[in-house]
C-alpha positions in Angstrom: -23.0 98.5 -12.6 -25.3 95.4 -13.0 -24.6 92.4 -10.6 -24.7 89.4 -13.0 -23.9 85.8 -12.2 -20.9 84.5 -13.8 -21.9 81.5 -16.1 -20.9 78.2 -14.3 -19.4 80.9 -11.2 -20.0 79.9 -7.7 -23.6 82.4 -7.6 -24.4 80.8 -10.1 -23.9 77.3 -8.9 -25.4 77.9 -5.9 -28.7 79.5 -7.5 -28.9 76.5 -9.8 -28.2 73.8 -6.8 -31.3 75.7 -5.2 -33.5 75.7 -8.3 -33.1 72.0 -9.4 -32.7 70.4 -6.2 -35.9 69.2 -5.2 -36.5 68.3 -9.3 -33.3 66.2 -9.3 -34.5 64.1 -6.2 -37.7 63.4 -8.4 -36.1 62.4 -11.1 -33.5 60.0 -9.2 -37.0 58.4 -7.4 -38.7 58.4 -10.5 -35.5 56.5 -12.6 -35.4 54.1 -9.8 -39.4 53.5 -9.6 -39.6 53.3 -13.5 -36.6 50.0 -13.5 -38.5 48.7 -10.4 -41.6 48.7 -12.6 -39.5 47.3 -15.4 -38.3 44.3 -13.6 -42.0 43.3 -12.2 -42.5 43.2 -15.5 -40.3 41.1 -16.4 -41.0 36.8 -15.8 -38.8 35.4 -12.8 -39.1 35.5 -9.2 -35.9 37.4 -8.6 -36.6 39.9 -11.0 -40.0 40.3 -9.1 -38.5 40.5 -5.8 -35.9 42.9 -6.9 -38.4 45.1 -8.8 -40.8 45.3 -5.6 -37.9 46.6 -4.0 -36.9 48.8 -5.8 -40.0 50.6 -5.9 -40.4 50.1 -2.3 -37.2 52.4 -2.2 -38.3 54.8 -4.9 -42.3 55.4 -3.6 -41.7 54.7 0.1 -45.3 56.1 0.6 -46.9 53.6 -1.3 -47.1 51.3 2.3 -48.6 53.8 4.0 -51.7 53.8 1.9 -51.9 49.8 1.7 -50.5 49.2 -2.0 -49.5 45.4 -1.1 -53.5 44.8 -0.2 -55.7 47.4 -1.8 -53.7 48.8 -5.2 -56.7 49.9 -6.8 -55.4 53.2 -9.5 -56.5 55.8 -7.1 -55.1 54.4 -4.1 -51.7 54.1 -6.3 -51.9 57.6 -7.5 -52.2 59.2 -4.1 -49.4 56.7 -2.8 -46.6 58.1 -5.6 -47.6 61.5 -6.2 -47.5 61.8 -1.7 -44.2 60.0 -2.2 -43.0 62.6 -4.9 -43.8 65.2 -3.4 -41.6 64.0 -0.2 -38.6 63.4 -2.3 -39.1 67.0 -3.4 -39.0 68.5 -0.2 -36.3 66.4 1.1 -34.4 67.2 -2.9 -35.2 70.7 -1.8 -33.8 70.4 1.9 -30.5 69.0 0.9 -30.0 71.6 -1.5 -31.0 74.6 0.9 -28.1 72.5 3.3 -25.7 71.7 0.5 -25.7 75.5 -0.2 -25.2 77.1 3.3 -21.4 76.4 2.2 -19.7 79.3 0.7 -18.6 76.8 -2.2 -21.1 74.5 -3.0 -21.3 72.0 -6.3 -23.3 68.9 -6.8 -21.5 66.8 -4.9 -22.0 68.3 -1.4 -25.9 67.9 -2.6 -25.7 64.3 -3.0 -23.8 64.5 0.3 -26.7 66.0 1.9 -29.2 64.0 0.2 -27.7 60.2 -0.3 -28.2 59.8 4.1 -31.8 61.3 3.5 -33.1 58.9 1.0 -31.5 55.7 2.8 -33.5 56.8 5.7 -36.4 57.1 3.4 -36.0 54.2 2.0 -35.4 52.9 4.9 -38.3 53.4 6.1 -40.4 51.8 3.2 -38.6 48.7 3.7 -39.3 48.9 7.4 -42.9 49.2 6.7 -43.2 46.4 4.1 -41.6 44.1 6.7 -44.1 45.1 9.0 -46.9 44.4 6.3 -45.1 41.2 5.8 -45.1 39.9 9.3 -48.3 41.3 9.7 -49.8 38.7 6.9 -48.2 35.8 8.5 
């Protein structure tokens, strides 16, 4: 007799949690950076500031190799592809947590991962303040 998942069954869930987790973190940072980039785009300081931000939050990484100063193409390559492949790991993290449960669905990933990405975030915004005051 062949062990076989159960569509949409609880192996199955778990197996697909563990396959897409680190791709759904990616794709969350990536929505996020792409309407950050939207809003810079758009004319108005507060659409600016909000934009920045929001990119800040999705490419957290993007600090630590100087964007604000030296945002020369290669310099923002490196800086969101290093901050990509972060979010994966930490996607992939919270979904190796998420499915230590017996039971697990999509919501105990995004319970795992919503504290992880604040703290990641986080720690973007931490670092452009520190740019900041550093300028003044």
């Amino acid at each position: 007799m062949a062990h076989v998942a159960i569509p949409d069954g609880i192996v199955a869930r778990r197996s697909e949690l563990r396959r897409k987790g680190g791709v759904v973190a990616v794709g969350a940072a990536g929505a996020v950076a792409i309407l950050g980039g939207l809003l810079l785009v758009l004319p108005g300081r507060l659409s600016g500031v909000v934009g920045f931000l929001l990119v800040i939050a999705a490419c957290p990484l993007l600090v630590a190799f100087g964007v604000p100063i030296a945002a020369g193409i290669s310099t923002l390559a490196i800086g969101i592809t290093a901050s990509l492949v972060a979010w994966f790991a930490i996607g992939q993290w919270a979904a190796i947590r998420a499915t230590q449960r017996p039971i697990a669905d999509w919501r105990d990933y995004w319970s795992v991962l919503w504290p992880l990405a604040a703290a990641m975030s986080a720690g973007g915004f931490v670092g452009a303040a520190m740019f900041a005051l550093s300028m003044l």
